[in-house]
C-alpha positions in Angstrom: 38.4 10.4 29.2 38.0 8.4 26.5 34.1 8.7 24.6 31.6 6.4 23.1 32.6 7.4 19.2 36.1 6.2 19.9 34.9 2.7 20.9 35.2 -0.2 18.8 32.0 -2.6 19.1 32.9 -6.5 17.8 32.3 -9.9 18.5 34.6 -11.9 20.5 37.1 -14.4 18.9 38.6 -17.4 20.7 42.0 -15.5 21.1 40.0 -12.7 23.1 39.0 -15.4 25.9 41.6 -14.7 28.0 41.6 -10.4 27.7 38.0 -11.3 28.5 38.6 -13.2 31.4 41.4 -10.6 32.9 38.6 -7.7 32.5 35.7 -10.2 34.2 38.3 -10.3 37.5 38.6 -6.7 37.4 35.1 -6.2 37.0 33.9 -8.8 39.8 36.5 -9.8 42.1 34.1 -11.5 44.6 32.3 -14.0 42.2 32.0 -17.1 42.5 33.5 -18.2 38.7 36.8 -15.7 39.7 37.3 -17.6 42.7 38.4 -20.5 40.3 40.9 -18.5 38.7 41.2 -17.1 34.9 41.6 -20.4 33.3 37.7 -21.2 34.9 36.4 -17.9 33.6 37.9 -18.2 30.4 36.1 -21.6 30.1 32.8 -20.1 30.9 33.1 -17.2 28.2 34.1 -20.1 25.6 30.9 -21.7 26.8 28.9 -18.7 25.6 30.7 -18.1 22.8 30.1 -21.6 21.6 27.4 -23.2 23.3 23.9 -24.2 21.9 23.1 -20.5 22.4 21.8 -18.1 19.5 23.5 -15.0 21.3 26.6 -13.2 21.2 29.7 -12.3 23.0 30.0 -8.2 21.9 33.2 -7.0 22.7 34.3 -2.9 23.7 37.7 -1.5 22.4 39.6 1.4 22.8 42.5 0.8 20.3 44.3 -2.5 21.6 42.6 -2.6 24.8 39.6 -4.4 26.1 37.3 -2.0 28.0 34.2 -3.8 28.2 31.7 -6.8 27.0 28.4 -8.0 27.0 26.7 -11.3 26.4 23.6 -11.5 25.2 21.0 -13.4 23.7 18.5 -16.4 24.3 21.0 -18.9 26.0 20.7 -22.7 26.8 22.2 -23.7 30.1 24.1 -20.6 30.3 25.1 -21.9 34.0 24.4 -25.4 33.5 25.7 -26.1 30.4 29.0 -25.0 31.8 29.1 -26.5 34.9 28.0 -29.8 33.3 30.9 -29.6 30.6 33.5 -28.7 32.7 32.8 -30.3 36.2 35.8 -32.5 36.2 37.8 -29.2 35.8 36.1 -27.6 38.1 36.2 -30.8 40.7 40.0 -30.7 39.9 40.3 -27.0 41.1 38.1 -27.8 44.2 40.8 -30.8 45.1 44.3 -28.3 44.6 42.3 -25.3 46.3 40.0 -26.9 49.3 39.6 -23.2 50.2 37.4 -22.5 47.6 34.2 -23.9 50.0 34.6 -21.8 52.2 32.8 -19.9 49.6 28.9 -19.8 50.0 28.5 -19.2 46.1 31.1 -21.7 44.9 29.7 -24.6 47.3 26.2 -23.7 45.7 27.9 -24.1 42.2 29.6 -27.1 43.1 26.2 -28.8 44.9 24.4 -27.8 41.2 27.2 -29.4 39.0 26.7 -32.7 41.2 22.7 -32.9 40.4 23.2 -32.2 36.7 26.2 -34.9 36.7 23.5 -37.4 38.1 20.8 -36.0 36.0 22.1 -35.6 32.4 22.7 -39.9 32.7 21.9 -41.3 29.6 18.2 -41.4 30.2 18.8 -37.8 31.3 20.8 -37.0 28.2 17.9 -38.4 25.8 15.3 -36.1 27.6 17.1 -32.8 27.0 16.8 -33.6 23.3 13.4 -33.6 23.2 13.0 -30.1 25.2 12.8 -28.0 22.2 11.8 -24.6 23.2 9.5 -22.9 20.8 10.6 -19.8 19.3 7.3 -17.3 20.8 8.9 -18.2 24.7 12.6 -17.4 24.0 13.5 -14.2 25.6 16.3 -12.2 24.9 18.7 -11.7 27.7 21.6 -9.7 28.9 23.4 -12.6 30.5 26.6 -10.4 31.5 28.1 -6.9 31.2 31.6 -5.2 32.8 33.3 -2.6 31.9 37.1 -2.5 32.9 36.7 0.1 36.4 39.6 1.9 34.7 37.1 2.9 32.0 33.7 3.3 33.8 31.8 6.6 32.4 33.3 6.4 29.1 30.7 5.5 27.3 31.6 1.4 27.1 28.5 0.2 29.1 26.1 2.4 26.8 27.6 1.3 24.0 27.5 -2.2 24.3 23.8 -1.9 25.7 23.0 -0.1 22.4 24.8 -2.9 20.3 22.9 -5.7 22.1 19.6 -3.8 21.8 19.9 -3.1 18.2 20.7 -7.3 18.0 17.4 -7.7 19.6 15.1 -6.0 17.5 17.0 -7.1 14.5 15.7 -10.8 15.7 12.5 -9.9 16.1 12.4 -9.8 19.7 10.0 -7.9 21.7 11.3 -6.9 24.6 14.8 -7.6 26.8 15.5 -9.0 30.3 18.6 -9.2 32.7 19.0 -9.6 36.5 20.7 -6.9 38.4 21.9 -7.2 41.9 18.8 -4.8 44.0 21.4 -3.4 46.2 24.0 -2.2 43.0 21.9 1.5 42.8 24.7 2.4 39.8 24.0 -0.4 37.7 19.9 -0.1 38.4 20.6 3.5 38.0 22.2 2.9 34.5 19.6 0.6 33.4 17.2 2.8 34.2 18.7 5.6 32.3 18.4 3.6 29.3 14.4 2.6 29.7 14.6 -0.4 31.6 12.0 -0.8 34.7 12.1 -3.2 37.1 9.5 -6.6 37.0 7.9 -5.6 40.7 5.9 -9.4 41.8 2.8 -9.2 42.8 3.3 -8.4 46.9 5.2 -5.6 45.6 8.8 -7.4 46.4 11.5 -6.6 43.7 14.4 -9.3 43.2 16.6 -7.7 40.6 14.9 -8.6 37.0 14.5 -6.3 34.7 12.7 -5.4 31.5 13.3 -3.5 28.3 10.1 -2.9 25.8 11.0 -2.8 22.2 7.9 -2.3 20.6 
């Protein structure tokens, strides 16, 4: 088994996009974006990579091989933006595969890229331009991070964790968030290990965010 100090750590290039998308099938063969097929994920991590984001696309290798990434940052339509940019793709897919609603998840994505098409109108277009966000409410997130199941407990998903947490206080910012699924107890599990606790609301319900003090 292969261990952390063998790992390479770098950031994605566009060439990568489609390792990247191979790994995210392996990772989560029951999402929503896989159902679409590789060319749709590797559109979504090119959307990250080169979006209106100011966050990265950190790559794991062992040699030649991709074992794991992590996106993370402060992101601007992470899910949005892509769906807006590629919904005639996506509509495409939706027309050659009408088995794809029968997915709960992908008709959700496909009712959202509808109300952004009819939002982000002209009028609509003009309006996001004047939403700046100021800097003091940006928050630093951990949008995505797999780890090829081949190479789970080597030391990949640490790694990359590490990598993005050193990005975060290199920019200042004070703590760290991401969303985890409440019933995946190893991924919690892992978090936890590394200091995160979960953001309990205030009737004691817990939905899966998460929190990472850095100061």
């Amino acid at each position: 088994m292969a261990i952390a100090s063998e790992l390479r750590i770098a950031g994605a290039r566009r060439e990568d996009l489609e390792a990247v998308a191979a790994l995210h099938a392996r990772a989560f063969p029951d999402a929503a974006m896989t159902a679409f097929g590789p060319e749709a994920v590797r559109r979504y991590y090119l959307w990250l990579l080169e979006g209106p984001h100011d966050a990265a696309l950190m790559l794991a290798w062992r040699g030649d091989r991709l074992v794991g990434f992590c996106a993370a940052g402060w992101f601007r339509g992470a899910v949005r933006g892509f769906l807006r940019a590629n919904r005639l793709y996506l509509a495409s897919r939706v027309l050659r595969h009408p088995s794809l609603l029968r997915t709960e998840l992908v008709r959700e994505r496909i009712a959202l890229a509808v109300r952004l098409t009819l939002r982000f109108s002209r009028i609509g277009r003009t309006r996001a331009k004047q939403d700046a966000v100021p800097q003091d409410v940006r928050r630093f997130g951990v949008l995505s991070i797999a780890t090829d199941p081949d190479a789970r407990g080597s030391g990949a998903g640490r790694a990359l964790m590490m990598e993005a947490e050193d990005r975060a206080r290199r920019e200042d910012f004070s703590s760290m968030i991401l969303t985890v699924h409440p019933e995946n107890a190893r991924g919690v599990s892992f978090y936890e290990q590394l200091g995160w606790e979960r953001c309990v609301a205030g009737d004691g319900r817990w939905t899966g965010m998460m929190e990472k003090q850095l100061t």
